[in-house]
DRENDO-1510 file (C-alpha; in Angstrom, 1 decimal, always signed):
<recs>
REC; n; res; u; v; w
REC; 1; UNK; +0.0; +0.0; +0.0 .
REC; 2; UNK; +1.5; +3.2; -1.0 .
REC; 3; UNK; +1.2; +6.4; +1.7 .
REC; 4; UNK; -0.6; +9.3; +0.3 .
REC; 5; UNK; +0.4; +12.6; +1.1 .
REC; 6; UNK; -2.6; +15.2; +2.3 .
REC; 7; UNK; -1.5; +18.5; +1.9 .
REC; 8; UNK; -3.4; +20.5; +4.3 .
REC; 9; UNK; -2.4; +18.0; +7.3 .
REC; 10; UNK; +0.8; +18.8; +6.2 .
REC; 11; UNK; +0.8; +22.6; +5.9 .
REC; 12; UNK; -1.0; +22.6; +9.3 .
REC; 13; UNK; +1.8; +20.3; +10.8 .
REC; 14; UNK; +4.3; +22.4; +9.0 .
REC; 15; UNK; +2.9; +25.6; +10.6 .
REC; 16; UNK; +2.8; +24.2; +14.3 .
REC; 17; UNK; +6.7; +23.2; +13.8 .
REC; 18; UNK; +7.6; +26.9; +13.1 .
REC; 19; UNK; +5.4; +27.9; +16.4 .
REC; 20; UNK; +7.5; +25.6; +18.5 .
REC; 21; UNK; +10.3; +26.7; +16.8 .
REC; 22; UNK; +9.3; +30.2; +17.1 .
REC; 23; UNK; +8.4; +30.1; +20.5 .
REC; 24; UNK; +12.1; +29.9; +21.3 .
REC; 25; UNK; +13.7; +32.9; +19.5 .
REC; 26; UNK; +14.6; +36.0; +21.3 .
REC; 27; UNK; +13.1; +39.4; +19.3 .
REC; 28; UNK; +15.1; +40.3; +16.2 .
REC; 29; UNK; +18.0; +42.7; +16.9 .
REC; 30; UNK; +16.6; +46.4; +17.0 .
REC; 31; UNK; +13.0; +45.2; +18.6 .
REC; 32; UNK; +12.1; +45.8; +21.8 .
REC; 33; UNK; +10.0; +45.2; +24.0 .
REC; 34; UNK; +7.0; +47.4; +25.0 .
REC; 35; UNK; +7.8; +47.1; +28.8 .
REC; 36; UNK; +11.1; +48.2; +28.4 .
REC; 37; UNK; +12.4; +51.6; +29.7 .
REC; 38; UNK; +12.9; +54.1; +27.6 .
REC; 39; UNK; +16.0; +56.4; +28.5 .
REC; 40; UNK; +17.1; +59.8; +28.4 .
REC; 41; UNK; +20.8; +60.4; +28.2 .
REC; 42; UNK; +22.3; +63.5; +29.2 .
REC; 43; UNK; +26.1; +64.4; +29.1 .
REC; 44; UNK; +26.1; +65.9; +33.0 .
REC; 45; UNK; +25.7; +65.4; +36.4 .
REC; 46; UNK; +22.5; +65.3; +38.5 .
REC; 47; UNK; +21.4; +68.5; +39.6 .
REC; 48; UNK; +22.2; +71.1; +36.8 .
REC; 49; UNK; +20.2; +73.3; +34.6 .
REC; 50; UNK; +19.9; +70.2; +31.7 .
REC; 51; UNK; +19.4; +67.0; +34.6 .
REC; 52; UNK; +16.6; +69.0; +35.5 .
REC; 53; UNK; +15.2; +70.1; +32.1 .
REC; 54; UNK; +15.6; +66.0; +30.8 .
REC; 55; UNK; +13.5; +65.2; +34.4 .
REC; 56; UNK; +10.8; +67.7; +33.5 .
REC; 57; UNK; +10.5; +66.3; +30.2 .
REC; 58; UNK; +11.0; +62.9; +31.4 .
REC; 59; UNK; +7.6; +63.5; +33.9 .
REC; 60; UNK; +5.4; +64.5; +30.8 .
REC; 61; UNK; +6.9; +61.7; +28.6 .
REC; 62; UNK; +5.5; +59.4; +30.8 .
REC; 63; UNK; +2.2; +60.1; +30.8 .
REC; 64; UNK; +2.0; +61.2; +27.0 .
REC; 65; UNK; +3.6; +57.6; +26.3 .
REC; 66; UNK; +2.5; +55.5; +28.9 .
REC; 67; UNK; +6.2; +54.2; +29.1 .
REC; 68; UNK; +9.0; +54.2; +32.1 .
REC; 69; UNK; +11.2; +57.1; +31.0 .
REC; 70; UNK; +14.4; +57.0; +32.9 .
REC; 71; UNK; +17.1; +59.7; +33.0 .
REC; 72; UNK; +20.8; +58.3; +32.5 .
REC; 73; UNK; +23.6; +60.7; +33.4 .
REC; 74; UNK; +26.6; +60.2; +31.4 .
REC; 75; UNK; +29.2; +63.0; +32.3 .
REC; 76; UNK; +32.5; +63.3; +31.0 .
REC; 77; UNK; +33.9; +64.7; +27.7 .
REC; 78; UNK; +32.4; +67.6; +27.2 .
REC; 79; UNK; +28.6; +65.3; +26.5 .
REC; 80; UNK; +30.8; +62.8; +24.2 .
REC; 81; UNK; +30.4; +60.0; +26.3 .
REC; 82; UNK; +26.6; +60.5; +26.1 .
REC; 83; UNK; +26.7; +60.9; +22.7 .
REC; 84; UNK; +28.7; +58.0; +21.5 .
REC; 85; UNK; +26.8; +55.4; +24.2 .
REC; 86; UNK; +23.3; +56.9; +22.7 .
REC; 87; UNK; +25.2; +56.1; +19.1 .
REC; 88; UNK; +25.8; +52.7; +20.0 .
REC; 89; UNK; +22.4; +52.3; +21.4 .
REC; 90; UNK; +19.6; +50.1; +19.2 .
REC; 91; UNK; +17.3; +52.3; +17.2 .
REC; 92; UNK; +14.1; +51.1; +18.5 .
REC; 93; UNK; +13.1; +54.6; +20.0 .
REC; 94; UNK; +14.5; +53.6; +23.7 .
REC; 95; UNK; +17.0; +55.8; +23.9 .
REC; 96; UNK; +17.3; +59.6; +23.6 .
REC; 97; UNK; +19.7; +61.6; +23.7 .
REC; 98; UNK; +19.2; +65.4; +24.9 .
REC; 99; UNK; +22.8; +67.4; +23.7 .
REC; 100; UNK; +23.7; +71.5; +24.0 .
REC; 101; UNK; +24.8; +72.5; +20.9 .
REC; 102; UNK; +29.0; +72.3; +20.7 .
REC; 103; UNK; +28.8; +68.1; +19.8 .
REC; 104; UNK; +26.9; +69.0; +16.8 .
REC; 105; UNK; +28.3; +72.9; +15.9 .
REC; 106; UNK; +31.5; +73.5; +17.3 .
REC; 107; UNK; +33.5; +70.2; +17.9 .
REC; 108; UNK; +33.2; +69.3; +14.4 .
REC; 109; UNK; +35.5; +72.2; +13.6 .
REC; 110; UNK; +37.9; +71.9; +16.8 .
REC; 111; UNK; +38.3; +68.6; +17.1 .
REC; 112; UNK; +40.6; +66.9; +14.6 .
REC; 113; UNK; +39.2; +63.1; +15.5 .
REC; 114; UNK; +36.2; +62.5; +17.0 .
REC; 115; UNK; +34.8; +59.2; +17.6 .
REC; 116; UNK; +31.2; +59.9; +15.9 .
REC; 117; UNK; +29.6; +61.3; +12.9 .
REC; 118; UNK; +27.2; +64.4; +13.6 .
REC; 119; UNK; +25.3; +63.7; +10.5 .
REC; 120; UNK; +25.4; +60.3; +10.4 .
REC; 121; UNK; +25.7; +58.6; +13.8 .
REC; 122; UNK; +22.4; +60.5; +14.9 .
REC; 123; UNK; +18.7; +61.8; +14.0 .
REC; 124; UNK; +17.2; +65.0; +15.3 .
REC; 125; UNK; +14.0; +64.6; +16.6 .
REC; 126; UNK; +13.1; +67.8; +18.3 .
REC; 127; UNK; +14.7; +71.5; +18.6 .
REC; 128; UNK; +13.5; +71.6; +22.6 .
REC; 129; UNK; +15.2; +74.8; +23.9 .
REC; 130; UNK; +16.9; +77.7; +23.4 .
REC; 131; UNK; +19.5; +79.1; +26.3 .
REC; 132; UNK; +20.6; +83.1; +25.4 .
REC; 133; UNK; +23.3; +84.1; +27.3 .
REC; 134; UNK; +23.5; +88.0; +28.8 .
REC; 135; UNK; +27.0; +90.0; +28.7 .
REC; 136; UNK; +27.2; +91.5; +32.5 .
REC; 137; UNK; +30.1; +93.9; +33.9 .
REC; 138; UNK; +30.1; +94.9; +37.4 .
REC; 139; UNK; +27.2; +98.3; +38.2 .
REC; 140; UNK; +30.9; +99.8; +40.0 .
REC; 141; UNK; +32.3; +99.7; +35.8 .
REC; 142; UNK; +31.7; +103.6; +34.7 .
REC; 143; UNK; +29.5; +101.6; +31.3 .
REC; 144; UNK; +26.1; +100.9; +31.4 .
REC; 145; UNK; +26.1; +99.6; +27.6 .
REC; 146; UNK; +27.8; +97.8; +24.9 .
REC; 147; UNK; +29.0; +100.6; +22.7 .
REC; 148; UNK; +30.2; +102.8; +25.7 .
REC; 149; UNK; +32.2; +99.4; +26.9 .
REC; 150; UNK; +33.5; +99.5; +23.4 .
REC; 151; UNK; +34.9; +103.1; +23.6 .
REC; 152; UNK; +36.6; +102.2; +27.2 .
REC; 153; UNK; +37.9; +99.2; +26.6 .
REC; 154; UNK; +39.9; +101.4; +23.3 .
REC; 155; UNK; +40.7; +104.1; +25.8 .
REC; 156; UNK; +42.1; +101.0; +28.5 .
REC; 157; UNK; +43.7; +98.2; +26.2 .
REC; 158; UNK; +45.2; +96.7; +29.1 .
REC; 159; UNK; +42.0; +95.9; +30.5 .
REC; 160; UNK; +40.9; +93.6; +28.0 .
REC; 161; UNK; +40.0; +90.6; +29.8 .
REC; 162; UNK; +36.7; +89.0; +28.6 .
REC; 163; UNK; +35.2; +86.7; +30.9 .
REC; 164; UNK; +33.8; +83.3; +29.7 .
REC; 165; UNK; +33.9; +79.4; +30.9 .
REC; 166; UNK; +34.7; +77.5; +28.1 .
REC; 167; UNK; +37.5; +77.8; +26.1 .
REC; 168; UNK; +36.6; +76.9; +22.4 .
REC; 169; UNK; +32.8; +77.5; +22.3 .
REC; 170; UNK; +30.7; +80.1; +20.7 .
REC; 171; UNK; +31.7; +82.9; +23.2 .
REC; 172; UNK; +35.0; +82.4; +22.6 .
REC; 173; UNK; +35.0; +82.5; +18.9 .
REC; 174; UNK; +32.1; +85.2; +19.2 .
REC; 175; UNK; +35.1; +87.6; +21.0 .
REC; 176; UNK; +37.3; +86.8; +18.3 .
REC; 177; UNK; +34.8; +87.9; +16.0 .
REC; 178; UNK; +34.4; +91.0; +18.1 .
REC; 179; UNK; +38.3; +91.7; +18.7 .
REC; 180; UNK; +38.8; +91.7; +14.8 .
REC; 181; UNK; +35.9; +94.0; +14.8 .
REC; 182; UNK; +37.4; +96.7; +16.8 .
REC; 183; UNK; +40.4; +96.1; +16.4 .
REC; 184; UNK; +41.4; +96.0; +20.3 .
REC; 185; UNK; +43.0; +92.6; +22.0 .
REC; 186; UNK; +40.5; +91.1; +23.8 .
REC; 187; UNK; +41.6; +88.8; +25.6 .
REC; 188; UNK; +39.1; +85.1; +25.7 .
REC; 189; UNK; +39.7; +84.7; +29.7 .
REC; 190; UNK; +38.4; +81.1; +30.5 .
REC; 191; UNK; +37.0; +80.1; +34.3 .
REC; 192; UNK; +36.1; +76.6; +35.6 .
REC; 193; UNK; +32.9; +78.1; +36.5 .
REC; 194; UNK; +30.4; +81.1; +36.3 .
REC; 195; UNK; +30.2; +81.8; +39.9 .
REC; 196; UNK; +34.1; +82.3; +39.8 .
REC; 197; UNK; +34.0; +84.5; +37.1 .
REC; 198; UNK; +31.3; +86.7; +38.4 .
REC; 199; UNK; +33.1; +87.0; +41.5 .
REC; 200; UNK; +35.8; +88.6; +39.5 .
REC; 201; UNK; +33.5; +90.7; +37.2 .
REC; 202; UNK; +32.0; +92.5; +41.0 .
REC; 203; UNK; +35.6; +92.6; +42.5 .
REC; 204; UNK; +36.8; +94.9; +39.3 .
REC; 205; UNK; +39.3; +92.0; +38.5 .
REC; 206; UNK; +37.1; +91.5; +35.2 .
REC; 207; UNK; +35.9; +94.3; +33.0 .
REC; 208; UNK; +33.2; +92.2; +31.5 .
REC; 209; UNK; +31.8; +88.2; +31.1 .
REC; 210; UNK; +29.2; +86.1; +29.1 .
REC; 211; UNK; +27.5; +83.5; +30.6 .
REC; 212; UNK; +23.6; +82.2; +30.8 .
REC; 213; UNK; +21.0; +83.9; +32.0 .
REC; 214; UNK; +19.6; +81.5; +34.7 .
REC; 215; UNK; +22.5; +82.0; +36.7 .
REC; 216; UNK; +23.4; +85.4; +36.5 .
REC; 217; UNK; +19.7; +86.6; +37.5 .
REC; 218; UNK; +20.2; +86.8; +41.3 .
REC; 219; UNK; +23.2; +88.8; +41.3 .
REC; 220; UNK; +21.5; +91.0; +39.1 .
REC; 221; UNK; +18.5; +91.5; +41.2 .
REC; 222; UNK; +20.3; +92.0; +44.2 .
REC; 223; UNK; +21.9; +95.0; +42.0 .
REC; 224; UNK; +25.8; +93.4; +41.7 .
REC; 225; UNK; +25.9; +93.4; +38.1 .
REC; 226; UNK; +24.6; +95.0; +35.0 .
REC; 227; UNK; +23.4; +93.4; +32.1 .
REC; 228; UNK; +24.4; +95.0; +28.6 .
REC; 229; UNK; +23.2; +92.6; +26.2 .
REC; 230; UNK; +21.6; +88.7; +25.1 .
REC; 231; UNK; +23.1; +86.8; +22.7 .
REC; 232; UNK; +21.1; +85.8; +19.8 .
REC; 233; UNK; +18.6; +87.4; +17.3 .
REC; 234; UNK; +16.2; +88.4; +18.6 .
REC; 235; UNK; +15.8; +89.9; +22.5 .
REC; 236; UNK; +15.4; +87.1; +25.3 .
REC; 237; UNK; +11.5; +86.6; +27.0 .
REC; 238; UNK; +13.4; +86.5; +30.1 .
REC; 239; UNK; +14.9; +89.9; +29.5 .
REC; 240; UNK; +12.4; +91.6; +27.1 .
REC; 241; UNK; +14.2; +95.1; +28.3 .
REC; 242; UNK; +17.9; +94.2; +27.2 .
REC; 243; UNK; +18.9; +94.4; +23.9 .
REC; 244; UNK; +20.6; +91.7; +21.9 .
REC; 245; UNK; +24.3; +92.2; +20.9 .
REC; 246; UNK; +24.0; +92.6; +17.4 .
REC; 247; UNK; +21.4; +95.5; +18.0 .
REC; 248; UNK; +23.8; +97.3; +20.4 .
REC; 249; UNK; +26.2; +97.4; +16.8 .
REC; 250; UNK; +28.4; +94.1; +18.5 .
REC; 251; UNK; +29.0; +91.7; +15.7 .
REC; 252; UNK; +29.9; +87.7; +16.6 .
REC; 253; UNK; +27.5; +86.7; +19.5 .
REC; 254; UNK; +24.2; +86.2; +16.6 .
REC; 255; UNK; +24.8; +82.9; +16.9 .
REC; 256; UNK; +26.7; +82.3; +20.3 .
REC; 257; UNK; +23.5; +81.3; +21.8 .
REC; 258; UNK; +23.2; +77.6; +23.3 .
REC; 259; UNK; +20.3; +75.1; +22.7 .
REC; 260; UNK; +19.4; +71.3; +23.6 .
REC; 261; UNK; +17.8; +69.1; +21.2 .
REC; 262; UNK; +16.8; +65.7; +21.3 .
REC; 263; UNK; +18.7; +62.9; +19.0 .
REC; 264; UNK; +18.1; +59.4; +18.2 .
REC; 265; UNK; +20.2; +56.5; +17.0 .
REC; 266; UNK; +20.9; +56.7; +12.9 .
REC; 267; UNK; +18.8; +54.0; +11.6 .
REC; 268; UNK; +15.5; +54.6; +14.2 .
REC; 269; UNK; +11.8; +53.7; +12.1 .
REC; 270; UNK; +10.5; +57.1; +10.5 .
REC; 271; UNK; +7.5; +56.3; +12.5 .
REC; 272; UNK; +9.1; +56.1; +15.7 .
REC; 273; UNK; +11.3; +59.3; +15.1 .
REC; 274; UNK; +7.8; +61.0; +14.3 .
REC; 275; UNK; +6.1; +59.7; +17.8 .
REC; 276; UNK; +8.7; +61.2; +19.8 .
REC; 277; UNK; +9.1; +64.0; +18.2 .
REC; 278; UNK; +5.3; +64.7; +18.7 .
REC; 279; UNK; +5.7; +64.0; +22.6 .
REC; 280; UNK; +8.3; +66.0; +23.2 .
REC; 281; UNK; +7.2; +69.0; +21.5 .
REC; 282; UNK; +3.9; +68.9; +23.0 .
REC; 283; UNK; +6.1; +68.5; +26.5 .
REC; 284; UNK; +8.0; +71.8; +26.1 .
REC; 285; UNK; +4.5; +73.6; +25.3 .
REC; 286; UNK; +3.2; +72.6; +28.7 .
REC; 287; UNK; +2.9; +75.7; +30.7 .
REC; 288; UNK; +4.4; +74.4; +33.5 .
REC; 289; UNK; +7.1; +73.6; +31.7 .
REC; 290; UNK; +7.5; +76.6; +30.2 .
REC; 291; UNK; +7.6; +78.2; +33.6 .
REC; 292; UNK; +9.9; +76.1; +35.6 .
REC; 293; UNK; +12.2; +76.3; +32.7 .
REC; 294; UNK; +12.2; +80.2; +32.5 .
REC; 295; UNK; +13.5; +80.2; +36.0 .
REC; 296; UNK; +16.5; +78.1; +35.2 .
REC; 297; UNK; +17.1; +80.7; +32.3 .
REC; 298; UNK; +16.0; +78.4; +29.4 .
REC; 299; UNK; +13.1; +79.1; +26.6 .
REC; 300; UNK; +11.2; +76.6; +25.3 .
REC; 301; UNK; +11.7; +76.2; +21.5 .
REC; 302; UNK; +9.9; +73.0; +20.2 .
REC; 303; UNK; +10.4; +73.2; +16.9 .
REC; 304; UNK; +10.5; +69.6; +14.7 .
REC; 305; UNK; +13.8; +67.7; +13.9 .
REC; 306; UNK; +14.2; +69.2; +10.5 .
REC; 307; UNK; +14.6; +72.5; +12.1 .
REC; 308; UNK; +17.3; +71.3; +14.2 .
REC; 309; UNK; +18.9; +69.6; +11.4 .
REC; 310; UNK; +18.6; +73.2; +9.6 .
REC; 311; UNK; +20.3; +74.9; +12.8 .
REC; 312; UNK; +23.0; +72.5; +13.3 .
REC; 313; UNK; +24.1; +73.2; +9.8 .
REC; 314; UNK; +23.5; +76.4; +9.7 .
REC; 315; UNK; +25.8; +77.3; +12.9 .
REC; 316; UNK; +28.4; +75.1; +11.8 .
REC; 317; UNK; +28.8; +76.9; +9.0 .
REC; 318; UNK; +28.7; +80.2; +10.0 .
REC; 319; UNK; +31.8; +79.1; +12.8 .
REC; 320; UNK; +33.8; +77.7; +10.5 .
REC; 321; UNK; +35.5; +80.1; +8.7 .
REC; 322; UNK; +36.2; +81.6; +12.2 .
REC; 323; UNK; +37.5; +78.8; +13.8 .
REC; 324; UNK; +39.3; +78.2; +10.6 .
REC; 325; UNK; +40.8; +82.0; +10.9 .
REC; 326; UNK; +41.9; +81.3; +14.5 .
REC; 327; UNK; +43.7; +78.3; +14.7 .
REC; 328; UNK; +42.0; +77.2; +17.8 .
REC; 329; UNK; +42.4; +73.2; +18.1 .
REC; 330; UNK; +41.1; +71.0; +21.6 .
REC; 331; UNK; +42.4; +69.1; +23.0 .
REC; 332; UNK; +41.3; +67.3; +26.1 .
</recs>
């Protein structure tokens, strides 16, 4: 007797071998799983102006997700370290990285290796905030403006000390810019810290500094310093009554502003990208947001990834022929 073959019995014992089979296979590479966290990587320690902006964000993420949202602190660098584990990270939408601006703007130009591609490596997915900084003197200085600390510092050209805390970002290369300008030597003088070089702008040590807003506002209030101009395009919400650099006739600082923006892994589903990028902006509308932000000296943006592409780009090229110019290199 010869066995005859039934070929729906054997699709349906075909199908219940691949279940077994199945049953026993982890998730393909990039999947994950809908209980797992999703992470927020920063590049500093707990308890500065970003920790606290990523927790904020973090809070309205998970309700607007229904997901765990965890904030990872990754310091060391300069944000690199954050960067390049957020790089390495699958692109499944579980982890996001929230940068300032230099990874994206400035390093490129400074750095002569660095272990990631700003174009490549990562996606923008939301323009979250923008962080103007304020030029400040001391109210003892005989200037209440820009243009009349122009015309002393060219009457006093050894006093041309020009406060900042990072060597190699926009401020710098923004007093460059203005140096060239005027033609006077300012001098980029870098400090490990704002509070040390505001100590030094009320002492009379330091004719002049720029640093952010958020923590420069008490000593202003309690009348130590003087404000004499934002950074940026356009005035600041936080100090509608100062006027911006370039209005003041100051050229560099147009673009010496800082940001954060939120990045995801190259190679993250369009859809995903999109999802985020729709819960985060609708986080940093919240008006509670908004508020507890402005206190910390920070605007909320939310403006769409391709805007922050747009920026990145458009910074980077505006620095580079000044960086170029100066032969500034880092090195760290």
């Amino acid at each position: 007797m010869h066995n005859r073959f039934s070929w729906p019995k054997l699709a349906t014992a075909l199908a219940a071998a691949v279940a077994v089979v199945a049953a026993g296979v982890p998730a393909a590479a990039g999947a994950a799983s809908a209980d797992t966290p999703t992470r927020i990587v920063i590049g500093f320690a707990p308890g500065g102006a970003l920790d606290v902006f990523a927790r904020t964000v973090a809070e309205k993420l998970r309700v607007s997700l229904g997901e765990t949202i965890l904030v990872e602190n990754r310091p060391g660098a300069s944000a690199r370290l954050a960067l390049e584990s957020v790089k390495r990270a699958a692109p499944d939408g579980k982890t996001i990285l929230i940068s300032p601006a230099p990874p994206f703007t400035i390093f490129p130009l400074t750095y002569k290796r660095l272990p990631y591609d700003p174009d490549k490596d990562l996606v923008p997915v939301a323009y979250l905030a923008d962080v103007p900084l304020v030029a400040s003197a001391s109210v003892s200085q005989p200037y209440k403006t820009m243009p009349e600390y122009i015309a002393w510092v060219k009457r006093n050209p050894a006093s041309t000390g020009f406060g900042l805390v990072t060597l190699g970002g926009t401020v710098h290369f923004g007093v460059l810019t203005l140096r060239k300008a005027i033609d006077v030597p300012l001098t980029p003088t870098a400090y490990r810290g704002a509070a040390m070089m505001l100590t030094d702008e009320i002492g009379g040590t330091l004719p002049i500094g720029v640093d952010a807003i958020g923590g420069q506002m008490e000593l202003h209030r309690a009348g130590k310093i003087r404000f004499l101009g934002v950074t940026g395009t356009k005035r600041s919400a936080l100090l509608p009554d100062v006027p911006t650099l370039q209005e003041a006739g100051v050229p560099g600082f147009d673009m010496a502003s800082g940001w954060y923006s939120a990045f995801v892994p190259a190679g993250t589903p369009a859809a995903t990208v999109a999802r985020l990028e729709k819960a985060l902006l609708d986080a940093v509308k919240e008006p509670d947001v908004r508020a507890r932000m402005a206190a910390l000296g920070m605007e909320m943006a939310g403006q769409p990834g391709a805007q922050a592409r747009k920026t990145i780009q458009a910074q980077r090229a505006q620095w580079k022929p000044i960086v170029e110019a100066s032969g500034f290199t880092a090195d760290d």
